[in-house]
C-alpha positions as CSV (number, residue, x, y, z in Angstrom):
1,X,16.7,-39.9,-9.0
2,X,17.4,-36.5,-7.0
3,X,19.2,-35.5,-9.5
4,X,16.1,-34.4,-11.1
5,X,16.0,-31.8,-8.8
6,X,20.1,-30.1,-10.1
7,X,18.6,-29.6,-13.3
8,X,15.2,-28.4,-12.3
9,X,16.7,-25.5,-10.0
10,X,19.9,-25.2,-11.9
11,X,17.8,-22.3,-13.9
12,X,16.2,-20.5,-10.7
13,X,16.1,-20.6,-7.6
14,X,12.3,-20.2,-7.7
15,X,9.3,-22.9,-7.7
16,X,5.7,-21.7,-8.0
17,X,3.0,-23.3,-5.5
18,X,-0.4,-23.2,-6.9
19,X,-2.9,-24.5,-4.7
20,X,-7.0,-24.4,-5.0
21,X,-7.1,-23.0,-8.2
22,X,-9.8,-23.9,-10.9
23,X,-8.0,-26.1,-13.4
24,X,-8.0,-22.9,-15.9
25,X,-6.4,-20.8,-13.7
26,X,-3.6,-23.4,-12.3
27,X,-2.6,-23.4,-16.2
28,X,-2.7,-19.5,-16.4
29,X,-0.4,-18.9,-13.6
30,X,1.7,-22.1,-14.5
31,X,2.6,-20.0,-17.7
32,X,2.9,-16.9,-16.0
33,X,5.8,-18.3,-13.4
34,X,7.5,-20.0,-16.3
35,X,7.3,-16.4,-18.8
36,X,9.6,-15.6,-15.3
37,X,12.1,-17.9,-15.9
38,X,10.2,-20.2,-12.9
39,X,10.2,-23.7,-14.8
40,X,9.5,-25.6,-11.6
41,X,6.2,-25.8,-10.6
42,X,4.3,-27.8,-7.8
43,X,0.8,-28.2,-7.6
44,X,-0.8,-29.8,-4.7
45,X,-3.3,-32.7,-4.7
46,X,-6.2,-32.9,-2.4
47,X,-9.1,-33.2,-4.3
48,X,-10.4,-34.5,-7.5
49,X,-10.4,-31.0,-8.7
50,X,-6.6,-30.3,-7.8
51,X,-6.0,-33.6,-9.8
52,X,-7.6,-32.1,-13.0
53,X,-5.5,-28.7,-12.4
54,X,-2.1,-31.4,-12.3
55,X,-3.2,-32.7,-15.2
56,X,-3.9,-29.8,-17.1
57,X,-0.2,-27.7,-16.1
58,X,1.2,-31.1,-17.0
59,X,-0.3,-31.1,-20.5
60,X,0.7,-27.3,-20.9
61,X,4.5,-28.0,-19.5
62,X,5.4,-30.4,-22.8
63,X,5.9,-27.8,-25.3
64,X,8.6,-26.4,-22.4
65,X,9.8,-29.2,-21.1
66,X,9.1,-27.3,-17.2
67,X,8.7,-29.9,-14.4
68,X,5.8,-30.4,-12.8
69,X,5.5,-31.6,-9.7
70,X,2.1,-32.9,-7.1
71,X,2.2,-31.6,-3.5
72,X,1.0,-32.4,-0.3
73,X,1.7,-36.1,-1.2
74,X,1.4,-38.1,2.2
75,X,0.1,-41.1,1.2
76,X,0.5,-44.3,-1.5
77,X,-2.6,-43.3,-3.1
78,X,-0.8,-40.1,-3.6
79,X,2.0,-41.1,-5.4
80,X,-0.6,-43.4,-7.2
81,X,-2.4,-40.3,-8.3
82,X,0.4,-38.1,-9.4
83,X,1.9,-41.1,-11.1
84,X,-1.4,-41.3,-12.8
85,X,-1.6,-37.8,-13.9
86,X,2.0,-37.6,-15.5
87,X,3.8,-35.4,-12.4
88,X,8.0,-36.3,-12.3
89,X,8.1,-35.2,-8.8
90,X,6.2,-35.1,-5.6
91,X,6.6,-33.2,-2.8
92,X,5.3,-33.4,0.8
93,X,4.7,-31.7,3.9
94,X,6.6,-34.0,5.9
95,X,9.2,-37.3,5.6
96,X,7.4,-40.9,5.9
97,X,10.0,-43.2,4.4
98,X,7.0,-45.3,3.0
99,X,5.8,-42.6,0.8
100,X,9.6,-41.8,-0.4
101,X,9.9,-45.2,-1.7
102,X,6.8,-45.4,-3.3
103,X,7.6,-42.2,-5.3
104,X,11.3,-43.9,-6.2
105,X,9.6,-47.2,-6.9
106,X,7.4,-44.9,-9.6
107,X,10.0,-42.8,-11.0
108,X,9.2,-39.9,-9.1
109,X,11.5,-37.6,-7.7
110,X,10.4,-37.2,-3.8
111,X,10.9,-33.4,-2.0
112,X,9.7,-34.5,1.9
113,X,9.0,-31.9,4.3
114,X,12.0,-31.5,7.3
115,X,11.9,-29.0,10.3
116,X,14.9,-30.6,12.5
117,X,18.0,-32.2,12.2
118,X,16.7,-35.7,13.1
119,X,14.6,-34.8,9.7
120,X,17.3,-34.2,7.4
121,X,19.6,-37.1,8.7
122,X,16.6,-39.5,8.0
123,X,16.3,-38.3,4.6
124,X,19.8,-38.6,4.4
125,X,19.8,-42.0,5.5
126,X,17.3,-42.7,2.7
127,X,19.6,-41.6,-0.1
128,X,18.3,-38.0,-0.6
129,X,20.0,-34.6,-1.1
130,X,17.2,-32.3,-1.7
131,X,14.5,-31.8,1.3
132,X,11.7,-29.1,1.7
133,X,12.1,-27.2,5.0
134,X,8.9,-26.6,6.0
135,X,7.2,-24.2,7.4
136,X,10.0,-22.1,6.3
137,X,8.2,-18.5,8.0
138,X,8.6,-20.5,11.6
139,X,12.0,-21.4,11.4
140,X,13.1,-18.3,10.4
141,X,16.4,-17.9,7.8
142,X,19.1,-18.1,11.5
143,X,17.7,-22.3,10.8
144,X,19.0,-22.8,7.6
145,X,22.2,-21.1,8.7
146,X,22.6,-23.6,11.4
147,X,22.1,-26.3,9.3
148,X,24.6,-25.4,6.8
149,X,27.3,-27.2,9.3
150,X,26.3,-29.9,9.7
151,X,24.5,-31.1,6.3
152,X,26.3,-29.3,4.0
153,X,25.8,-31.4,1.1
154,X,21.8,-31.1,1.4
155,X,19.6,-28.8,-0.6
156,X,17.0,-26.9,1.2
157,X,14.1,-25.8,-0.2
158,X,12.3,-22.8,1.6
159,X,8.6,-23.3,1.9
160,X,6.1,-22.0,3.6
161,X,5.7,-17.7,3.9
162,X,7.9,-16.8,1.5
163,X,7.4,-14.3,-1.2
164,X,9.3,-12.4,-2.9
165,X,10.4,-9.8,-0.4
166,X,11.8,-12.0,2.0
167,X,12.9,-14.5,-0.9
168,X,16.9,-13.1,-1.0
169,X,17.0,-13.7,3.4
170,X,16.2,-17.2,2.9
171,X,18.5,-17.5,-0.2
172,X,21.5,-15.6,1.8
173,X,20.7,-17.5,4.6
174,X,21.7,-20.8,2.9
175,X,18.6,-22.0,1.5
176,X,19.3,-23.2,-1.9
177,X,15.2,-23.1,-3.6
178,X,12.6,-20.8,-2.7
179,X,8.7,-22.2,-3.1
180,X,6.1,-19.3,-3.6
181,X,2.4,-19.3,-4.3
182,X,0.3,-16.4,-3.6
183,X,3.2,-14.0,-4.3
184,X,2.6,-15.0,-8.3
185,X,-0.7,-13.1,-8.0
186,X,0.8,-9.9,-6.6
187,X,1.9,-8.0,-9.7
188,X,4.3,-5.7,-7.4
189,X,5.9,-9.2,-6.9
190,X,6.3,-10.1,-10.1
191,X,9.6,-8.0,-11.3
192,X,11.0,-9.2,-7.8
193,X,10.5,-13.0,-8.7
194,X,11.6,-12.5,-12.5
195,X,14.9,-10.9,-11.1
196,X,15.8,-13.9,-8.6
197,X,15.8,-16.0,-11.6
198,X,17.9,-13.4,-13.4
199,X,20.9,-13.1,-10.6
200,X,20.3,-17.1,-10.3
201,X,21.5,-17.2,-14.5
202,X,24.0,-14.6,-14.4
203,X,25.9,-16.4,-11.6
């Protein structure tokens, strides 16, 4: 089931966060990450509104076949929801092995949040390769350096203060995804993003 996640990043090493935007808007900057070459996109679910927005990228994704994804999923309800509202993967701020099954029991693809080594080894122990370091801006890139040795084999996707300046630390640093959200409404950003997805193809 984490597979899902090779071929979502296989393209970039990007994925767009877009949180507390009017349904409308979620959709606008959905398209706008993927005319980057961004196909990944996460949108969190916290309210009744944020459910609509999930609906609505979800709807826009077909024609594309991008992956779209429902955040801040901590609870059954959650996976319930995003279930509900056509998401193929959910992602959270933290690792509750109840909400990990639930997603794999619904055919969702679950990203939970790690910040330590007992994190990742738990996930591990649960059968998945791809984790969400989180808050990435607090754990600085010298983290996922250090745990390069000893999980080797796990993905880690940086979340949390990253844009697109500080994007290619993280990356260097061994983080294998980057997740940004304001940054896509920065147009100075915007080249910067579109070129990470560039190097990420040319490789």
């Amino acid at each position: 089931m984490t597979d899902t996640f090779d071929t979502m990043f296989a393209g970039s090493p990007v994925m767009a966060i877009l949180r507390g935007y009017t349904p409308e808007r979620t959709v606008e900057l959905a398209k706008l990450a993927w005319s980057l070459g961004i196909s990944s996109v996460e949108v969190p679910i916290q309210n009744p509104s944020a459910l609509e927005a999930l609906s609505a990228v979800v709807r826009a994704a077909e024609p594309g076949g991008h992956a779209v994804g429902a955040g801040t999923v901590i609870s059954l309800e959650h996976v319930r929801q995003a279930k509900h509202a056509g998401a193929t993967f959910t992602v959270a701020p933290g690792l509750d092995p109840a909400v990990i099954e639930a997603a794999l029991d619904a055919g969702l693809a679950p990203l939970p949040g790690v910040a330590s080594g007992t994190d990742i080894q738990l996930a591990v122990s649960l059968g998945l390769n791809w984790v969400k370091a989180f808050p990435a801006s607090v754990l600085g890139p010298e983290w996922f350096s250090a745990m390069r040795g000893p999980f080797p084999d796990v993905r880690l996707v940086a979340t949390g203060g990253i844009n697109a300046a500080n994007s290619p630390h993280y990356l260097a640093a061994g983080a294998d995804v980057v997740a940004v959200g304001s940054a896509l409404e920065d147009e100075a950003q915007l080249p910067l993003l579109a070129a990470l997805g560039a190097s990420a193809a040319a490789r």
